[in-house]
N, C-alpha and C positions, 0 to 999 in steps of 0.2 A: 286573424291578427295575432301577432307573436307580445305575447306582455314579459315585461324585465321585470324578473323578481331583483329584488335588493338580496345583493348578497350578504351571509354574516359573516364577520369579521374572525379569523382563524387563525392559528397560531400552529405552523406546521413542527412540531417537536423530534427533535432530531436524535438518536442516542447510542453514540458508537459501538460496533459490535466486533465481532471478530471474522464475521465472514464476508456481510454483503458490505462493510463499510459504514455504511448508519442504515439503522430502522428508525420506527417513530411510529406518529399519530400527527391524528389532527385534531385540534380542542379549540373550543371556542376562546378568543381573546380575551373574553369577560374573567375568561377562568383560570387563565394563565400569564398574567403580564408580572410582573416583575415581583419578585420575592414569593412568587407561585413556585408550585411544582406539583407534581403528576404523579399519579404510581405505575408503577410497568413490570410487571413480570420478571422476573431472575432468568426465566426459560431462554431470553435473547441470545444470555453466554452458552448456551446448548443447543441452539437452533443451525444448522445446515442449511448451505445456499439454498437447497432441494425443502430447508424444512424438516431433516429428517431430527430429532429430539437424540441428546445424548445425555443422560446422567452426569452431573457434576457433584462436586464436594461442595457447591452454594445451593445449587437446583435440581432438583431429583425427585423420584415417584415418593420414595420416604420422610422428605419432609413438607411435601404437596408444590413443591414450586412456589416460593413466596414470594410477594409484593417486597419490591426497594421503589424509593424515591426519584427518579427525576429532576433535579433543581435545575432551571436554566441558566448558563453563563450569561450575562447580559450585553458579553465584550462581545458575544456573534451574533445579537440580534440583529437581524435584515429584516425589509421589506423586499419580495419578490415582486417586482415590478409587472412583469407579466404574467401573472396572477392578479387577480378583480382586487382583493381583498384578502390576501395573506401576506403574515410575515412566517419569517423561521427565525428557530435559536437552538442550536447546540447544545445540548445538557450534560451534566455527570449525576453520576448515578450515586446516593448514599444508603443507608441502611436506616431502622423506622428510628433507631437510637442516635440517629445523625452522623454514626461513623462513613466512613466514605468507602466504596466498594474497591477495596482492593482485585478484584479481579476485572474491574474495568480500564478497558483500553486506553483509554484517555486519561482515568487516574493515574496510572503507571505512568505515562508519558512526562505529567506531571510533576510528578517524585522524581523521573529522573531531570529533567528541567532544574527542580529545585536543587539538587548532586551536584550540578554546572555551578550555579547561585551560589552555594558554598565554597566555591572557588574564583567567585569574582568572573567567572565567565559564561556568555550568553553564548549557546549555538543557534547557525541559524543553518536555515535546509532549504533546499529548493527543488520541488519534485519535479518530473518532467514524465508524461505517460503517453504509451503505446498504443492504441486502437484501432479495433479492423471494424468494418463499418459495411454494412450488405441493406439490401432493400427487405425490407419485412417479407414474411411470408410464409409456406409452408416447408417445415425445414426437411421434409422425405423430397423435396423439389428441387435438393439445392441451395448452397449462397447463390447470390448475387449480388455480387461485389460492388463499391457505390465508387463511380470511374472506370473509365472503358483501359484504362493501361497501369504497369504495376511499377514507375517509376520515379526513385528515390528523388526529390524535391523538385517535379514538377512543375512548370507554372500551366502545364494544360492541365494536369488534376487537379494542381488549384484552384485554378479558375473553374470546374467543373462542381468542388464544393465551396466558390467563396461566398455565398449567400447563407449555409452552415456554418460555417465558420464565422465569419463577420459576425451571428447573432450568437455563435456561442461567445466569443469575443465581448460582445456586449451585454447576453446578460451577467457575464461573470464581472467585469468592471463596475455594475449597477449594483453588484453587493462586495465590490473592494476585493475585490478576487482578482487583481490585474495577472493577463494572460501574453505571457512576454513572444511568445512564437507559438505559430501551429503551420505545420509543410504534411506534403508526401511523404509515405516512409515505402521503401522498398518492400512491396509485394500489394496483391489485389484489395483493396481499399481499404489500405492501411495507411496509418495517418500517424503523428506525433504533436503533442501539445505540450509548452512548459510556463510552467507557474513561476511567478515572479519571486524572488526568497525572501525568508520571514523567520522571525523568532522558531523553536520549532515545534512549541504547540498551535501557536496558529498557522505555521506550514503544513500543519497536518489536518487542520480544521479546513482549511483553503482546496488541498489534496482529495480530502471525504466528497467535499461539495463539489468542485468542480467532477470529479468522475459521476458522482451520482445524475449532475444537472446536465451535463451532456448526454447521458445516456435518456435520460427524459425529453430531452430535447430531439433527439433523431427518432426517437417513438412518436413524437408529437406531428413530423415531416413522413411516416411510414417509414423509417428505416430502424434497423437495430443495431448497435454499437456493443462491442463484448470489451471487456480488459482480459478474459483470460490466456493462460499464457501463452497453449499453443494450440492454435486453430489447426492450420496447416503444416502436416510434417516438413514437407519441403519449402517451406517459407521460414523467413524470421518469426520468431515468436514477443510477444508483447512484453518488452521490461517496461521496469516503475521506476528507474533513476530518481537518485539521490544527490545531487550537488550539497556540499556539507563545508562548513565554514566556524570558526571560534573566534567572538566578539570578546574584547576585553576593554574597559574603560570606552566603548563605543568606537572601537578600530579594529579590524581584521589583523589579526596576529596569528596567520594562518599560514603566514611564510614571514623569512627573513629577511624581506625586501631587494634580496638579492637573486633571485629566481630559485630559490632553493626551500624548502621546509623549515619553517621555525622549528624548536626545540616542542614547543605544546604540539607544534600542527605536526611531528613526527611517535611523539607519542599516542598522538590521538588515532593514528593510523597506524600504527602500530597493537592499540585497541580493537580496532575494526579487524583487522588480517586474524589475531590472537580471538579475538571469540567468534568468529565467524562460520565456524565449525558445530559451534553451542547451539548458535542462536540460526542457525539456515531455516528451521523452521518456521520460523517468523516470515522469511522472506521465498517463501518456497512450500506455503499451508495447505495443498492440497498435490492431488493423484497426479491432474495435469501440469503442473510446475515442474516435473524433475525432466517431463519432456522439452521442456525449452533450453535447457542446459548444454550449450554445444560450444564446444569451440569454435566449430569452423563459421558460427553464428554470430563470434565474439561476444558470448555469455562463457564465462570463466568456469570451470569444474575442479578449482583449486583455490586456496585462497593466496592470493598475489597484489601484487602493487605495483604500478610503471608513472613514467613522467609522461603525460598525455599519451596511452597504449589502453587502446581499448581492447586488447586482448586481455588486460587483468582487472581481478575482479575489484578494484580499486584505483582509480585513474586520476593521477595528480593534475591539474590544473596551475600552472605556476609561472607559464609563458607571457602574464597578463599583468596589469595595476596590481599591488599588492592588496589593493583596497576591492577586488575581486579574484585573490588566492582560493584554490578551496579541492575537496576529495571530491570527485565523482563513483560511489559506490555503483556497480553495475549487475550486480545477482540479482535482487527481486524481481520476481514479477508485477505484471500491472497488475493481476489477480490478489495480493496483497494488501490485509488493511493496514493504510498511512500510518494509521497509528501505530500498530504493532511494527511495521519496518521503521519506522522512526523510534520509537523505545529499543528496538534491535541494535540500531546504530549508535542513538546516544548510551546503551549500556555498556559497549562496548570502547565506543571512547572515553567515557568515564575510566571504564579499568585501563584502558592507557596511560592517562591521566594521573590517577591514583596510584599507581603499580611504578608509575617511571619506564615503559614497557620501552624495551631498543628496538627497534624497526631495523629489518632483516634487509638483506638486499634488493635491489626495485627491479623488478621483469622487463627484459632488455630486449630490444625487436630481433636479436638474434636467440632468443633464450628459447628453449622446448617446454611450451605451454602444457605437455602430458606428463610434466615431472616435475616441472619447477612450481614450488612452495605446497602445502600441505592439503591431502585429497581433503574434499568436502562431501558431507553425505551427498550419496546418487538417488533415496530411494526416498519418499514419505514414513515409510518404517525407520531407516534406519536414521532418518534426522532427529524423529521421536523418541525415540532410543537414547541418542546423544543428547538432547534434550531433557528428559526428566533424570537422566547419570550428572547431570554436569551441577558442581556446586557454584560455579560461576555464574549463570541462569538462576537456580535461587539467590544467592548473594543479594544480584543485581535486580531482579524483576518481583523476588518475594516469592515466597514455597507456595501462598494463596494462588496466583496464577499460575505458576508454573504448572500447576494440580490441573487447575480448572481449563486450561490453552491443551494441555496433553490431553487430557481426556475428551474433548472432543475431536483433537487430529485422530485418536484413534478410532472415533466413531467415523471418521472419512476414511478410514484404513477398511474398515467393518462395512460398510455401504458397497464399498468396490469389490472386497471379497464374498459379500453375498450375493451382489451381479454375478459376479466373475462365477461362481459355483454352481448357480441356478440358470445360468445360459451358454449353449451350443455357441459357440461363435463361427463367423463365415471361414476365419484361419483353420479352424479344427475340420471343419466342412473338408474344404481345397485341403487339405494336408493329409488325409484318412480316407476320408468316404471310399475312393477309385483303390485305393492300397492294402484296405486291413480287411 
């Protein structure tokens, strides 16, 4: 006979990182409800998808890796419904003196939210992500792709995953995550989802959650679900779109109601074009990213802007209600944390904003996308590069992170170079062996 224990009541603690999106714990409820908070290691801002540990200017072998705070937001407490008896809540992280960790993702996010605030105006964000989706299993065996065919909006692949969907659909609605579309995307079980838009700290808490809770969710059914960028060379690779939008007095002032750009929504995009260069790294954090970067993919390798042209990396939206105007930013990867591509963007509109920045000419369907508007870093290097040179990234994001964000893309630069140095590859094989 099978006896039900009672479960204990659990508070799953959620706390932004820079790689996998959120890490956490789980701590009992007793211990954790409201005006609680947790201690957690510094090591998070140094920790690699892999795990692999990089030295920061917060966390390091020198100063032992010290305990910060946890405080939970109480504005993201859920109950996970399918789950016996958990909730979650989203935390920021402070220091034991109460200051607030400036090198966290969500802080930052924050400060720049409050940048808008000092101008009377709210951004709101709408992310929308890319996922390839295969059946669990031994990965020397092969994908296997979830859907027998690789075609772009589908209703026989949808109806092949509408029983996945549907629940991911609901459990995201059962903690206010509404999930406005999810279709086919062109290539072997590839799929797209978009998140309803919001403020854009909580478009980004929405963003964290839902890729994490999907991915737990196709674990739960035997399959596996990746965001990163590029699975398949000859496939589309996984962007993280960004729909972007400026609220003022609680109205979209994001065009001039005439189909055309407001004055704010052209400087704000004109932000974005202007530090896009700075800040690629944010939206492009790891080895695999720069392989997604294709034109002929319609992911931009320049920084550009057009009236609804998905060939640039900036896609005006204006054909529509003024009261749905808005940018479609199109360079990140889905491999990207929300947070970080969302502080990327609002910093950069900020300095639009601020600057008075004039917005350059829009990328025309006859324009030569291999020339028109300004190269963007190609490499993981050299965005890093651009990156800790730029005084507009500290300006905007604070010297604190800028430090602590660089020095672990460089420990991903340092991972791939010591593969790459300690292994024979199959190209070197086939290119040598028969010849030298």
């Amino acid at each position: 006979m099978q006896i039900s224990v009672p479960r204990v009541p659990t508070v799953r603690l959620e706390v932004p990182d820079y790689d996998l999106g959120l890490r956490g714990k789980s701590v009992r409820a007793d211990k954790l409800g409201p005006g609680g908070r947790a201690s957690m290691c510094m090591i998070i801002y140094g920790l690699s998808v892999a795990d692999d540990v990089t030295d920061t200017p917060i966390a390091n072998a020198a100063n032992g890796y010290p305990d910060a705070f946890a405080v939970p937001d109480e504005d993201t407490r859920v109950r996970l419904p399918w789950h016996v008896a958990t909730e979650a809540v989203i935390a920021d992280m402070i220091h034991q003196d109460g200051r607030p960790v400036l090198e966290s993702p969500r802080t930052l996010l924050r400060q720049l939210v409050q940048g808008f605030g000092g101008l009377g105006l709210v951004p709101v964000l709408g992310f929308e992500y890319e996922v390839y989706v295969s059946r669990a299993g031994n990965l020397d065996e092969g994908l296997s792709p979830l859907g027998r065919t690789i075609s772009a909006y589908s209703l026989l692949r949808l109806a092949e995953v509408n029983d996945l969907a549907e629940e991911f659909m609901a459990r995201m609605e059962s903690v206010a995550i509404p999930v406005e579309a999810f279709h086919s995307e062109l290539g072997p079980g590839f799929f797209e989802f978009a998140l309803s838009p919001a403020p854009a700290l909580q478009a980004a808490d929405h963003a964290a959650r839902a890729r994490q809770y999907f991915r737990e969710l196709c674990a739960e059914r035997g399959l596996r679900a990746t965001f990163m960028a590029k699975l398949h060379m000859d496939q589309s690779g996984s962007g993280g779109h960004v729909h972007q939008s400026i609220v003022q007095d609680g109205a979209n002032v994001f065009s001039n109601g005439q189909g055309d750009l407001s004055e704010l929504g052209r400087q704000y995009v004109a932000g974005l074009i202007a530090s896009m260069g700075d800040l690629t790294v944010l939206f492009n954090p790891f080895m695999n990213s720069f392989k997604r970067l294709n034109a002929g993919f319609f992911v931009a390798t320049r920084a550009t802007w057009g009236y609804d042209n998905r060939n640039a990396a900036c896609r005006t939206i204006l054909n529509v209600p003024a009261t749905a105007a808005r940018v479609e930013h199109r360079r990140p990867g889905a491999d990207a944390s929300p947070y970080l591509v969302a502080a990327g963007m609002l910093a950069g509109g900020l300095h639009g904003l601020q600057e008075q920045l004039h917005l350059g000419p829009a990328l025309l369907p006859d324009s030569d996308v291999a020339t028109f508007g300004a190269d963007l870093p190609a490499s993981l290097e050299a965005a890093i590069d651009v990156f800790e040179a730029s005084s507009l990234a500290r300006d905007l994001l604070g010297p604190e992170f800028v430090a602590s964000y660089a020095a672990t893309r460089r420990g991903e630069v340092a991972a791939f170079t010591s593969w790459w140095r300690g292994t024979v590859t199959d190209w070197e094989v086939n290119r040598y062996l028969e010849h030298l």
